[in-house]
PDB file of N, CA, C, O and CB in Angstrom:
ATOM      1  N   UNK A   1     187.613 169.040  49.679  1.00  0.00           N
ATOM      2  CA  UNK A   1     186.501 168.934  48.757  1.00  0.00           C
ATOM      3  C   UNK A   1     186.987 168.675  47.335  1.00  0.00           C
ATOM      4  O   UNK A   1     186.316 168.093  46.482  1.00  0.00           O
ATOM      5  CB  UNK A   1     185.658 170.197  48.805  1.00  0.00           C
ATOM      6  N   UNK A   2     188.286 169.187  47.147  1.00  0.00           N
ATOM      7  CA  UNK A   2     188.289 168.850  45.576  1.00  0.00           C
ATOM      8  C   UNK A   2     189.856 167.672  45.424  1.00  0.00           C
ATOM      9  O   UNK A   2     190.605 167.632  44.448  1.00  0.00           O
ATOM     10  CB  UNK A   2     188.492 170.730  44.461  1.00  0.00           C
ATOM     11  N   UNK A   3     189.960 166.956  46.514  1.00  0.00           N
ATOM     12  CA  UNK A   3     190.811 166.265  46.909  1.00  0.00           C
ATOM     13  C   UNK A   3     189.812 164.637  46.123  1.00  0.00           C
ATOM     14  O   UNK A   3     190.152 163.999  45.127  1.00  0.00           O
ATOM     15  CB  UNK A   3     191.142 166.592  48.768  1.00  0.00           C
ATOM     16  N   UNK A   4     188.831 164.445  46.840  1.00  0.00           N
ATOM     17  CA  UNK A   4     187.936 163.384  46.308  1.00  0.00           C
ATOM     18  C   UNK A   4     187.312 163.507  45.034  1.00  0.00           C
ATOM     19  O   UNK A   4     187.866 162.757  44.231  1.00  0.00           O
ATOM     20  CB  UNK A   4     186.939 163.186  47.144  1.00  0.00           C
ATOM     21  N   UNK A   5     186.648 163.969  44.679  1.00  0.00           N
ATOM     22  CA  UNK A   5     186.116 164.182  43.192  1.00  0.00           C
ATOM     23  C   UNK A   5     187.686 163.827  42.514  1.00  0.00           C
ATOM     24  O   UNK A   5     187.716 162.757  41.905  1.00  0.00           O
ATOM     25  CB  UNK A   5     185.356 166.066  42.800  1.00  0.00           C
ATOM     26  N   UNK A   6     188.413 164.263  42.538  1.00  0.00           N
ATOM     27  CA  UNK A   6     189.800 163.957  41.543  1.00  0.00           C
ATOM     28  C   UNK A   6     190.449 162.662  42.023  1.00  0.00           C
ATOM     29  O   UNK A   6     191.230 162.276  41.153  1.00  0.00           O
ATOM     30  CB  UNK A   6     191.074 165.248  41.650  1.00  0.00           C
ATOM     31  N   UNK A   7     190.431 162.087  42.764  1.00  0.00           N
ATOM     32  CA  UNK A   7     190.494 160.484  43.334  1.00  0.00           C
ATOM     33  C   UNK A   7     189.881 159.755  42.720  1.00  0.00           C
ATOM     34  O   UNK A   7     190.439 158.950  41.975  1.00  0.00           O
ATOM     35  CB  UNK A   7     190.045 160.150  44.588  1.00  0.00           C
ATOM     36  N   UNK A   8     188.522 159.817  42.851  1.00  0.00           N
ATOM     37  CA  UNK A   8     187.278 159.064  42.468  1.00  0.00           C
ATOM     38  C   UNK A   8     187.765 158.827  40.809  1.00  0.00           C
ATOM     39  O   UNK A   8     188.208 157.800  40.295  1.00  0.00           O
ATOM     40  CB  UNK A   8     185.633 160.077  42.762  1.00  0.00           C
ATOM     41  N   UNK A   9     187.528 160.056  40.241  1.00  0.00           N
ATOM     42  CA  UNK A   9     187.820 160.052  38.686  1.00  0.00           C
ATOM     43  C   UNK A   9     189.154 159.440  38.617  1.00  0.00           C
ATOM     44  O   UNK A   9     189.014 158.381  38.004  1.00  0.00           O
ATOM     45  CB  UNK A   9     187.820 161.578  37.942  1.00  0.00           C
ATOM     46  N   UNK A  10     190.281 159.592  38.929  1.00  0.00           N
ATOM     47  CA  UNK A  10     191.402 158.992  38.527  1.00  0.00           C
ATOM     48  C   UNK A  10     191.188 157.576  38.604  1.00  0.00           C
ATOM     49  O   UNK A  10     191.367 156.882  37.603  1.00  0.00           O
ATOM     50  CB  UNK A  10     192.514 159.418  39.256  1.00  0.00           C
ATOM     51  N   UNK A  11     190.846 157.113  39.624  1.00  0.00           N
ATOM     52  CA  UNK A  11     190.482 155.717  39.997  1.00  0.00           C
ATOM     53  C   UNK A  11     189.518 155.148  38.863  1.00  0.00           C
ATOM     54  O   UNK A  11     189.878 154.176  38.199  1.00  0.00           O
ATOM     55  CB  UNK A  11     189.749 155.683  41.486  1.00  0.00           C
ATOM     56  N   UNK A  12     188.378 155.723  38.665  1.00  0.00           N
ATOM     57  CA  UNK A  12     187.630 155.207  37.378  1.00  0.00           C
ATOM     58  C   UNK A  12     188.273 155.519  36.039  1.00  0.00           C
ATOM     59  O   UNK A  12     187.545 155.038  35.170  1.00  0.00           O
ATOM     60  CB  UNK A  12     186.220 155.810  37.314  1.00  0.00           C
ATOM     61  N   UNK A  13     189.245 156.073  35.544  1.00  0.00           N
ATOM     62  CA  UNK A  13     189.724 156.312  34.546  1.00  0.00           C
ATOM     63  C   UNK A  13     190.616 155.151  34.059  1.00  0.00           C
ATOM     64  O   UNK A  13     190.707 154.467  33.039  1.00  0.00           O
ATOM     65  CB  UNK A  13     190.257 157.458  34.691  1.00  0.00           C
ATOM     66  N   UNK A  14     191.750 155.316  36.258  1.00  0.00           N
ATOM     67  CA  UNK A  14     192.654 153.788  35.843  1.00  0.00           C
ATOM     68  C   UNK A  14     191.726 152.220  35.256  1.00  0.00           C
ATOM     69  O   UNK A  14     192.152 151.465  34.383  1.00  0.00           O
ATOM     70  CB  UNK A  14     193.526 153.233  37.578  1.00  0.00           C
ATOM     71  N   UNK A  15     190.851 152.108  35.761  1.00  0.00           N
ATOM     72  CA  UNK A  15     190.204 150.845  36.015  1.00  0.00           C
ATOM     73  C   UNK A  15     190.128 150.545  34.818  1.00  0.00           C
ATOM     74  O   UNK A  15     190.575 149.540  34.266  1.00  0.00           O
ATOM     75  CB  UNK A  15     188.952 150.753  36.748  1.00  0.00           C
ATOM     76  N   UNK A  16     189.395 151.655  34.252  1.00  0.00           N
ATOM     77  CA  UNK A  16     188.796 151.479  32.610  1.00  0.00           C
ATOM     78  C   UNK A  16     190.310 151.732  31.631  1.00  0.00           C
ATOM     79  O   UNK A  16     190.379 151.289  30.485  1.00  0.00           O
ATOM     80  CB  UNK A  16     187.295 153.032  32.140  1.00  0.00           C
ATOM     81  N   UNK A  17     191.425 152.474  32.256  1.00  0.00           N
ATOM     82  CA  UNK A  17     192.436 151.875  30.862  1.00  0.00           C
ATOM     83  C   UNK A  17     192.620 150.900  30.832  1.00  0.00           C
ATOM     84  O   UNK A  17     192.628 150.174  29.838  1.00  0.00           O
ATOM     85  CB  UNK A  17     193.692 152.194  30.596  1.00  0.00           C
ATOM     86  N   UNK A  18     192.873 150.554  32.220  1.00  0.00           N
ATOM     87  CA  UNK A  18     193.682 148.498  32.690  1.00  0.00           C
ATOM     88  C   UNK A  18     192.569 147.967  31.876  1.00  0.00           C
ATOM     89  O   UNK A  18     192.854 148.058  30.682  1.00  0.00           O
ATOM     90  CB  UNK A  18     193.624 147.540  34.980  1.00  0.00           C
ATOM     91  N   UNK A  19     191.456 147.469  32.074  1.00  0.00           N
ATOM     92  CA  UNK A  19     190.123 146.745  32.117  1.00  0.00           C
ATOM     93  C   UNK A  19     190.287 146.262  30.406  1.00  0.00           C
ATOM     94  O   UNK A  19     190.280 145.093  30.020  1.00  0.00           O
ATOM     95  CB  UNK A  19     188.543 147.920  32.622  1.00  0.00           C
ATOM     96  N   UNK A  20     190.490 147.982  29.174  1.00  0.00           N
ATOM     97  CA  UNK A  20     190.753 147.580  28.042  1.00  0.00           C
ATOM     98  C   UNK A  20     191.983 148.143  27.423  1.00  0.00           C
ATOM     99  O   UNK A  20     192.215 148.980  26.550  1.00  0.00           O
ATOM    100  CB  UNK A  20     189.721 147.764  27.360  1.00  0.00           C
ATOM    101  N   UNK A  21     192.833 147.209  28.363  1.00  0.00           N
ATOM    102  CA  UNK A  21     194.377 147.296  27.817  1.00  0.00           C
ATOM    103  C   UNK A  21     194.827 148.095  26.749  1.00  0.00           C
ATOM    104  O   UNK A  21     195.487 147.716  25.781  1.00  0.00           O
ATOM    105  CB  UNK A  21     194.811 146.094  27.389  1.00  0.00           C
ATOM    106  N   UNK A  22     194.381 149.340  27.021  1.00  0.00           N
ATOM    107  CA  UNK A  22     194.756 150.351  26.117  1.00  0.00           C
ATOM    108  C   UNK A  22     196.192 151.387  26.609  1.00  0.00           C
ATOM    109  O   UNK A  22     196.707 152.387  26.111  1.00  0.00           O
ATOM    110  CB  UNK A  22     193.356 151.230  25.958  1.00  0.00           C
ATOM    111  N   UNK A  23     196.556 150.357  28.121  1.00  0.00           N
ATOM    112  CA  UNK A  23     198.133 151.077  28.973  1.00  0.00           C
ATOM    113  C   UNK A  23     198.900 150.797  28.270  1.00  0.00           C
ATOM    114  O   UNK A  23     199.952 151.387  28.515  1.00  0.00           O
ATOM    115  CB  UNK A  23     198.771 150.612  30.416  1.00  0.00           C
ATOM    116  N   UNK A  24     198.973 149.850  27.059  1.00  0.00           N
ATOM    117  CA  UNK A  24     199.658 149.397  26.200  1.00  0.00           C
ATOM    118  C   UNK A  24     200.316 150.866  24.868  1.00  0.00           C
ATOM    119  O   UNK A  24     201.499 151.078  24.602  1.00  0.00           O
ATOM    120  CB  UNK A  24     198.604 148.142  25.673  1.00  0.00           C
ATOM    121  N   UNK A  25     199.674 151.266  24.561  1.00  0.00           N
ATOM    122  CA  UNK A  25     199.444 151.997  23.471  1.00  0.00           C
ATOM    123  C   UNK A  25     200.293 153.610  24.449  1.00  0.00           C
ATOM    124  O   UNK A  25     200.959 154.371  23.748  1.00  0.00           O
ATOM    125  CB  UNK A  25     197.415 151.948  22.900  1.00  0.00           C
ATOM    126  N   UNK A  26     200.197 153.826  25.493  1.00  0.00           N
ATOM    127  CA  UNK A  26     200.504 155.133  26.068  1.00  0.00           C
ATOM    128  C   UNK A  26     201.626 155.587  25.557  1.00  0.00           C
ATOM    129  O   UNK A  26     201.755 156.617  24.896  1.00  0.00           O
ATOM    130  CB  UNK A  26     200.613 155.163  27.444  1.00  0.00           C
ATOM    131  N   UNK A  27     202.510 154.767  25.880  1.00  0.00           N
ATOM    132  CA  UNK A  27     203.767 155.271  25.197  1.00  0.00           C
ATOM    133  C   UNK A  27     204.093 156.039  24.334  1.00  0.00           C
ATOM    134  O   UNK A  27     204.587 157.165  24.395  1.00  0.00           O
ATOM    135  CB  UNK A  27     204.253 154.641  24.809  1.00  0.00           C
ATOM    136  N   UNK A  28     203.551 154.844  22.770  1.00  0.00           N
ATOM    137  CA  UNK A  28     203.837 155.275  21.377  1.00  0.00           C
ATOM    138  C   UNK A  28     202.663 156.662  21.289  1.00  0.00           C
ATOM    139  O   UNK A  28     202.777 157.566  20.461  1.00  0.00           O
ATOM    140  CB  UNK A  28     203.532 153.802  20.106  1.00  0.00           C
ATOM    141  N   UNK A  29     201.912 156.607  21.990  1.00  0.00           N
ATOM    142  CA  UNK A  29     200.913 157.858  21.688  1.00  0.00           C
ATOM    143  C   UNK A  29     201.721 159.019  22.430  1.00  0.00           C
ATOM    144  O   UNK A  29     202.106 159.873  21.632  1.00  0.00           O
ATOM    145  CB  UNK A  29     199.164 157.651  22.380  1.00  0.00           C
ATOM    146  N   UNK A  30     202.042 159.243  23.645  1.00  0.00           N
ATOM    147  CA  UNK A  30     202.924 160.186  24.206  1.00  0.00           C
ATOM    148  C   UNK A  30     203.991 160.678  23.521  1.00  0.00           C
ATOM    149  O   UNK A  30     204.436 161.816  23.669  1.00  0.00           O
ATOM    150  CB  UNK A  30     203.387 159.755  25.229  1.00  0.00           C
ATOM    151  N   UNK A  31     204.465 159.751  22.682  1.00  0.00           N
ATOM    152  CA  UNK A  31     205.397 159.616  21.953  1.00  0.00           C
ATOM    153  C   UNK A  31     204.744 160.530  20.460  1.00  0.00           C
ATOM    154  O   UNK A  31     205.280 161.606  20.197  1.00  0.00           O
ATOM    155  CB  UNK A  31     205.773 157.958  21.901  1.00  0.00           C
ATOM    156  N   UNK A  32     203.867 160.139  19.774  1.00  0.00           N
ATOM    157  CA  UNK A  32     203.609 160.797  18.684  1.00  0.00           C
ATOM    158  C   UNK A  32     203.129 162.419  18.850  1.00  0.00           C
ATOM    159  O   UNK A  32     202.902 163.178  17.908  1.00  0.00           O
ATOM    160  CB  UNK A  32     202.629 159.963  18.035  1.00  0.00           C
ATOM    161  N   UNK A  33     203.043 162.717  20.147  1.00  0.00           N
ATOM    162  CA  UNK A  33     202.261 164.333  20.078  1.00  0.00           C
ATOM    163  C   UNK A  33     203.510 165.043  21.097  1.00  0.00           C
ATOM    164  O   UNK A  33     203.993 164.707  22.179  1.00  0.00           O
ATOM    165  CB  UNK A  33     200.154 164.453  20.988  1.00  0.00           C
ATOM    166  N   UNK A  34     203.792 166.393  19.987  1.00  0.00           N
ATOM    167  CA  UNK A  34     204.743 167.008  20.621  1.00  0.00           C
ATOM    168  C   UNK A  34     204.104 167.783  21.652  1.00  0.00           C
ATOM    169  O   UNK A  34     202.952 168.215  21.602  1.00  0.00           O
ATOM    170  CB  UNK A  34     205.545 167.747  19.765  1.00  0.00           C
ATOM    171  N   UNK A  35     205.046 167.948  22.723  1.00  0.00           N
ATOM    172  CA  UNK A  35     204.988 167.948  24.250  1.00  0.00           C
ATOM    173  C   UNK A  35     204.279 166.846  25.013  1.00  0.00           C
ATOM    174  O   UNK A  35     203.968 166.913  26.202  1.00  0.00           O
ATOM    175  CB  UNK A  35     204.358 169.149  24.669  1.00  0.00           C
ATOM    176  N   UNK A  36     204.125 166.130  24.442  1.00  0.00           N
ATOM    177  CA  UNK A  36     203.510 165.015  25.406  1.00  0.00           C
ATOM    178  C   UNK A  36     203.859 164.486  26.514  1.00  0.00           C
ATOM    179  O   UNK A  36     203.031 164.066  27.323  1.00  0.00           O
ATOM    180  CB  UNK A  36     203.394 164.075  24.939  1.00  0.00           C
ATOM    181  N   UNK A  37     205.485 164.424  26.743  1.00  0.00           N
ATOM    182  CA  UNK A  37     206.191 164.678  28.108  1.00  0.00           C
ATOM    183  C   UNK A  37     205.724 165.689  29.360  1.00  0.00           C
ATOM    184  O   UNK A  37     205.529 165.530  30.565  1.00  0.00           O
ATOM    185  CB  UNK A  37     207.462 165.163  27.721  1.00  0.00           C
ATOM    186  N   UNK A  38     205.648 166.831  28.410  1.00  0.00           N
ATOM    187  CA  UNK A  38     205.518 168.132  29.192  1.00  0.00           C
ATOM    188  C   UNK A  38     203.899 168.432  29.567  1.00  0.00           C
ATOM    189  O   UNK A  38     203.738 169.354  30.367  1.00  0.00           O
ATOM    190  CB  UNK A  38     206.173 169.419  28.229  1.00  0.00           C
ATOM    191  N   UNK A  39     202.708 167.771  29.088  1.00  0.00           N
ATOM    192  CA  UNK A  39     201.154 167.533  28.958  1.00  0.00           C
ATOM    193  C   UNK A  39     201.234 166.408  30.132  1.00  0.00           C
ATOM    194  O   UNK A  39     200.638 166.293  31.202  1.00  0.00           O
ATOM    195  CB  UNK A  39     200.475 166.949  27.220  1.00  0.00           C
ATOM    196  N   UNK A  40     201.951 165.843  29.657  1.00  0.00           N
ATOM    197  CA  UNK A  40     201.572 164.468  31.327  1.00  0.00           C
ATOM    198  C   UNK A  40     201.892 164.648  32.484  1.00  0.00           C
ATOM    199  O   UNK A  40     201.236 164.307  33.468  1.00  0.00           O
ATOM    200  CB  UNK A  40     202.285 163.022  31.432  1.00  0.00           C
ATOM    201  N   UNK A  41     203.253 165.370  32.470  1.00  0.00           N
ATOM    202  CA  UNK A  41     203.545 165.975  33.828  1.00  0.00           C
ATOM    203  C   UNK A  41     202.562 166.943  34.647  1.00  0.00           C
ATOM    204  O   UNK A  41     202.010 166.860  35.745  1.00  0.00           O
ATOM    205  CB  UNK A  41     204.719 166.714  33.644  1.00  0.00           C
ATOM    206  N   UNK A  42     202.599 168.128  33.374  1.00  0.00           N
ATOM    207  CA  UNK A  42     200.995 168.915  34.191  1.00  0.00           C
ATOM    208  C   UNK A  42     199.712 168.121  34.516  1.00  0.00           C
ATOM    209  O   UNK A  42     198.877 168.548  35.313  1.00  0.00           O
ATOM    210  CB  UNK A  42     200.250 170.098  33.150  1.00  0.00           C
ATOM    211  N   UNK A  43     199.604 167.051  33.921  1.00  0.00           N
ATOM    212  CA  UNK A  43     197.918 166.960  34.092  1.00  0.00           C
ATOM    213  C   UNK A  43     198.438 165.926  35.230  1.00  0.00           C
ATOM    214  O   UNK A  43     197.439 165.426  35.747  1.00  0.00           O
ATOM    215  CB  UNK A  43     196.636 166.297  32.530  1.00  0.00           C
ATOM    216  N   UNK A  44     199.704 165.385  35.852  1.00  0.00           N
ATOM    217  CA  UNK A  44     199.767 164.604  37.109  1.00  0.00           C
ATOM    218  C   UNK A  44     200.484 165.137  38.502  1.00  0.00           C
ATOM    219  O   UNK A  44     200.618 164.658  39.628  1.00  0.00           O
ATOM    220  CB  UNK A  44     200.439 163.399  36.724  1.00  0.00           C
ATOM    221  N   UNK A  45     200.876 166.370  37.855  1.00  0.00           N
ATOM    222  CA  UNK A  45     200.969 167.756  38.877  1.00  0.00           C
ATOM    223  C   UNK A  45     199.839 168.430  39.002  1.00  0.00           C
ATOM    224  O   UNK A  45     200.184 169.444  39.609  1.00  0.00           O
ATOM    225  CB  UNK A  45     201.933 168.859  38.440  1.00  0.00           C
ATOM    226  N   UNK A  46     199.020 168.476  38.859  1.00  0.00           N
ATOM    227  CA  UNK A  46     197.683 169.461  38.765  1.00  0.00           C
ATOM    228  C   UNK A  46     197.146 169.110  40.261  1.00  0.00           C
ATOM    229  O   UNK A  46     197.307 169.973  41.123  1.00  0.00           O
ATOM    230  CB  UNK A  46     196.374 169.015  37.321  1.00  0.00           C
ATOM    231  N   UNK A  47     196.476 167.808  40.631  1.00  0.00           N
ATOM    232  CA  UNK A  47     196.309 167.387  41.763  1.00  0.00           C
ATOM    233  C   UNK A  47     197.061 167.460  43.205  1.00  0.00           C
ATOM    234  O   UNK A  47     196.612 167.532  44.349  1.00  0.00           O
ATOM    235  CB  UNK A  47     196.211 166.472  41.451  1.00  0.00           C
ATOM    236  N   UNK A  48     198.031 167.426  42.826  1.00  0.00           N
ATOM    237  CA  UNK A  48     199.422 168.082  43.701  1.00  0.00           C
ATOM    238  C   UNK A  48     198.764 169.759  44.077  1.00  0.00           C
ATOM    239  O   UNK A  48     197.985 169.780  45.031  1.00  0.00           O
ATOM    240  CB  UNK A  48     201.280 168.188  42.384  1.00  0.00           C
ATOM    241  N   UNK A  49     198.896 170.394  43.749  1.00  0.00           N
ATOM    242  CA  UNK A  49     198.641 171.699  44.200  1.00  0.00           C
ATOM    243  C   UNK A  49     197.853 171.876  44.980  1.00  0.00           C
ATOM    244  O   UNK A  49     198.429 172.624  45.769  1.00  0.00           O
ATOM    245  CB  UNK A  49     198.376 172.436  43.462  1.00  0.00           C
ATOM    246  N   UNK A  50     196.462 171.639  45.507  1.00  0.00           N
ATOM    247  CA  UNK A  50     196.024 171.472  46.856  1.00  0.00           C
ATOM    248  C   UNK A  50     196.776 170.778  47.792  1.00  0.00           C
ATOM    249  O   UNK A  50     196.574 171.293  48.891  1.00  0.00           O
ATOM    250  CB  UNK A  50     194.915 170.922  46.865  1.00  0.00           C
ATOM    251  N   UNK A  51     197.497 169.911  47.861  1.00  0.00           N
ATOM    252  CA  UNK A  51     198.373 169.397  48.598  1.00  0.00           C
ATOM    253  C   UNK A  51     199.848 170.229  49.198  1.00  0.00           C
ATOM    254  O   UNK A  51     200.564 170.088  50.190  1.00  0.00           O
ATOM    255  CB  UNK A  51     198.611 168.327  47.824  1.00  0.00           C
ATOM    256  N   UNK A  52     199.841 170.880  48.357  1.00  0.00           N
ATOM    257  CA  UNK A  52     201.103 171.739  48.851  1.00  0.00           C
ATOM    258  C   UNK A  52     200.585 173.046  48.970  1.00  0.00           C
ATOM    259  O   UNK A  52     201.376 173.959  49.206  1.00  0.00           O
ATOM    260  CB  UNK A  52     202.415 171.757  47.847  1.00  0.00           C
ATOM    261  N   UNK A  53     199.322 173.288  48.839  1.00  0.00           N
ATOM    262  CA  UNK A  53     198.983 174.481  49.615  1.00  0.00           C
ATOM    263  C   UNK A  53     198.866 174.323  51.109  1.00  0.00           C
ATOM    264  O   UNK A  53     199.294 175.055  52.002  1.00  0.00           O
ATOM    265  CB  UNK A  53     197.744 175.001  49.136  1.00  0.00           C
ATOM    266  N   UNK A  54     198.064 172.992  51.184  1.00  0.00           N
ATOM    267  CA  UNK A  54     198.183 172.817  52.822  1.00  0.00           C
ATOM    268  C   UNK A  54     199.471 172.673  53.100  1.00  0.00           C
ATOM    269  O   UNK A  54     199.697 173.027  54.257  1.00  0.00           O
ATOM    270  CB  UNK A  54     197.446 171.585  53.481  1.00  0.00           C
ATOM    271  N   UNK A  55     200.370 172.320  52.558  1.00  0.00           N
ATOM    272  CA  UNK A  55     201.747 172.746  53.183  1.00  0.00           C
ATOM    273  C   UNK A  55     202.895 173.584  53.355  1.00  0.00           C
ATOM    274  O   UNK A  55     203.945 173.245  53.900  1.00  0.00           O
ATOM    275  CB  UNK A  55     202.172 172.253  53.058  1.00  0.00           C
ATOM    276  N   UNK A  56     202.612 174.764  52.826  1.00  0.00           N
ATOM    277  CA  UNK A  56     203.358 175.543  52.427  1.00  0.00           C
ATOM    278  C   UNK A  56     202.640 176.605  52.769  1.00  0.00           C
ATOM    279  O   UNK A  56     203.335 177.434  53.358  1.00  0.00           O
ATOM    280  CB  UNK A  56     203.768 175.393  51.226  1.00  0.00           C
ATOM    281  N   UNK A  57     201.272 176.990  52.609  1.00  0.00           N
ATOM    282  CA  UNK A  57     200.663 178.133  53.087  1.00  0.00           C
ATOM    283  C   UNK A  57     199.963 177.869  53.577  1.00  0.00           C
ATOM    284  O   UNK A  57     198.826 178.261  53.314  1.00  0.00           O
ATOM    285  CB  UNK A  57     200.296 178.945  52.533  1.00  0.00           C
ATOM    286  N   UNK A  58     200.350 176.684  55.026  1.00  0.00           N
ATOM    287  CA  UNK A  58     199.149 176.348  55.974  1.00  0.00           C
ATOM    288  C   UNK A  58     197.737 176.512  55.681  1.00  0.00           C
ATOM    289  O   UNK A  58     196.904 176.892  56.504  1.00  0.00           O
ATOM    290  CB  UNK A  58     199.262 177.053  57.062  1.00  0.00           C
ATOM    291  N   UNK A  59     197.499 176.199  54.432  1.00  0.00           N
ATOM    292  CA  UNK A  59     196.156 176.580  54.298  1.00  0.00           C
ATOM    293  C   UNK A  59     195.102 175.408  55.200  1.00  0.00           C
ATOM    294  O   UNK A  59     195.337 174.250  55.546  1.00  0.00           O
ATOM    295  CB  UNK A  59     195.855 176.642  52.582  1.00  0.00           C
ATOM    296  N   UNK A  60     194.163 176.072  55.345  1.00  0.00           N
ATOM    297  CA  UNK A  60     193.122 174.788  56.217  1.00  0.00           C
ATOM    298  C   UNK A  60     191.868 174.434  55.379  1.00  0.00           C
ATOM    299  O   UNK A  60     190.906 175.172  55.168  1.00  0.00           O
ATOM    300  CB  UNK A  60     192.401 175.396  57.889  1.00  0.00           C
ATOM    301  N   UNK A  61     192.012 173.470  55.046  1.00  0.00           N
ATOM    302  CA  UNK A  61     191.410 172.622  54.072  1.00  0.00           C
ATOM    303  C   UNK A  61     190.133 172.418  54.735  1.00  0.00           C
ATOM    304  O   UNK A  61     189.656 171.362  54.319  1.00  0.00           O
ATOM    305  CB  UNK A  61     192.202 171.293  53.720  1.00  0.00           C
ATOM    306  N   UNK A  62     189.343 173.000  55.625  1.00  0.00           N
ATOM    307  CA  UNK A  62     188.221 172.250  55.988  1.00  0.00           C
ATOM    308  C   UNK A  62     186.480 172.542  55.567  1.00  0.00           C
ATOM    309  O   UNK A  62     185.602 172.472  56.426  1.00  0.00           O
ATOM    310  CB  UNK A  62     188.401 172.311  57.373  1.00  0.00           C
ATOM    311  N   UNK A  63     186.278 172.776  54.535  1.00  0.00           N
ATOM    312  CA  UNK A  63     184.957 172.569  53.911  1.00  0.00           C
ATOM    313  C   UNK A  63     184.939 173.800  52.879  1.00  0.00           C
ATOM    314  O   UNK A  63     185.973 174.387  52.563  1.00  0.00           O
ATOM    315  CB  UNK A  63     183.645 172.573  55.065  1.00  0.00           C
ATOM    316  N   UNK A  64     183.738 174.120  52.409  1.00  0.00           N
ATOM    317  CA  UNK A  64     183.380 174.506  51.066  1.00  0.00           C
ATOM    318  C   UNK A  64     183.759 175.931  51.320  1.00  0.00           C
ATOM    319  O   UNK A  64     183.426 176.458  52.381  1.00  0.00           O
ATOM    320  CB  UNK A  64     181.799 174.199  50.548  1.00  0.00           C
ATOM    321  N   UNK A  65     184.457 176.609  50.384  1.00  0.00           N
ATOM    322  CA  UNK A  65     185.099 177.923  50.631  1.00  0.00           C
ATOM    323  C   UNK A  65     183.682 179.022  49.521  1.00  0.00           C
ATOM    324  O   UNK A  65     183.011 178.769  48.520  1.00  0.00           O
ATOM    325  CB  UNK A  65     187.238 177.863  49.874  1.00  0.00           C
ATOM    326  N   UNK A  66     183.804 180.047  50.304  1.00  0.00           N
ATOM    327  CA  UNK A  66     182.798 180.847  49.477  1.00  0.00           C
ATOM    328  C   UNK A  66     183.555 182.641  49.350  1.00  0.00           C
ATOM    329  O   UNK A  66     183.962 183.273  50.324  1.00  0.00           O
ATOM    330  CB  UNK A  66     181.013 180.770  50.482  1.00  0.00           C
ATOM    331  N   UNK A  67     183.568 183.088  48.043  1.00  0.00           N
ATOM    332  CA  UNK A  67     184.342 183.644  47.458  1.00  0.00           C
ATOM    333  C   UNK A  67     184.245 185.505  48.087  1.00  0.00           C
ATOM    334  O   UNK A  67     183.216 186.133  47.836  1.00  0.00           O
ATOM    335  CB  UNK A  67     183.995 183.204  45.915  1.00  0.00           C
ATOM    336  N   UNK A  68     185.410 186.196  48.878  1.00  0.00           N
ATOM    337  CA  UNK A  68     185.258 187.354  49.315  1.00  0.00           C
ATOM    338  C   UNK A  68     183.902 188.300  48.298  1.00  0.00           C
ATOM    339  O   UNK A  68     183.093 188.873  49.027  1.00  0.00           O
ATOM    340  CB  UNK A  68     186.830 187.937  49.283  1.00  0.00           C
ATOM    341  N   UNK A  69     183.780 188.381  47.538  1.00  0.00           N
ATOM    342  CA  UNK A  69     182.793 188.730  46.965  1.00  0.00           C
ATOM    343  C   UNK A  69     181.219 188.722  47.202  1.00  0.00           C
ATOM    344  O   UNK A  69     180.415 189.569  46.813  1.00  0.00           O
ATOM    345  CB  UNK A  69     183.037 188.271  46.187  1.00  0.00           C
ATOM    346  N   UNK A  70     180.999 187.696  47.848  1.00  0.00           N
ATOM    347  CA  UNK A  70     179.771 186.850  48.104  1.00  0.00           C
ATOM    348  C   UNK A  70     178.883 187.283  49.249  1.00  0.00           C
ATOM    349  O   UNK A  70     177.866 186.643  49.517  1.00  0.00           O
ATOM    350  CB  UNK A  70     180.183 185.449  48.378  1.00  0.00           C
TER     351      UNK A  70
END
C-alpha cells in the first residue's frame, strides 16, 4: 500500500523535472546547501525501507494494516 502512492509521485515528480529541464541546476543546488549529500541519500533511502522489511523481517506486505490499539 505505501509501495504505489510513492511510485506514482516519484514518477510525476521525474516527468515534471525532465519536462522543465530544471535536472540541470541539481547539482550546483545540492551543492550550495550544507548536507545536501546527506538530505538526498535519506529522501532516496526512505522508500527502501518497506522493501527491506519484507526482507529481513519477513514481514507480509498484504493489505491495509490497522494499529494494536484499534
Amino acid at each position: 500500500m505505501n509501495i504505489y502512492p510513492s511510485l506514482v509521485a516519484t514518477c510525476v515528480i521525474l516527468v515534471g523535472l525532465f519536462a522543465s529541464s530544471e535536472w540541470r541546476d541539481l547539482k550546483k543546488e545540492v551543492g550550495d546547501v550544507e548536507l545536501g549529500k546527506v538530505l538526498r541519500l535519506c529522501n532516496l533511502g526512505l522508500p527502501i525501507v518497506p522493501v527491506l522489511a519484507v526482507f529481513i523481517f519477513h514481514d507480509k506486505v498484504d493489505g491495509v494494516r490497522q494499529l494494536p490499539w484499534f
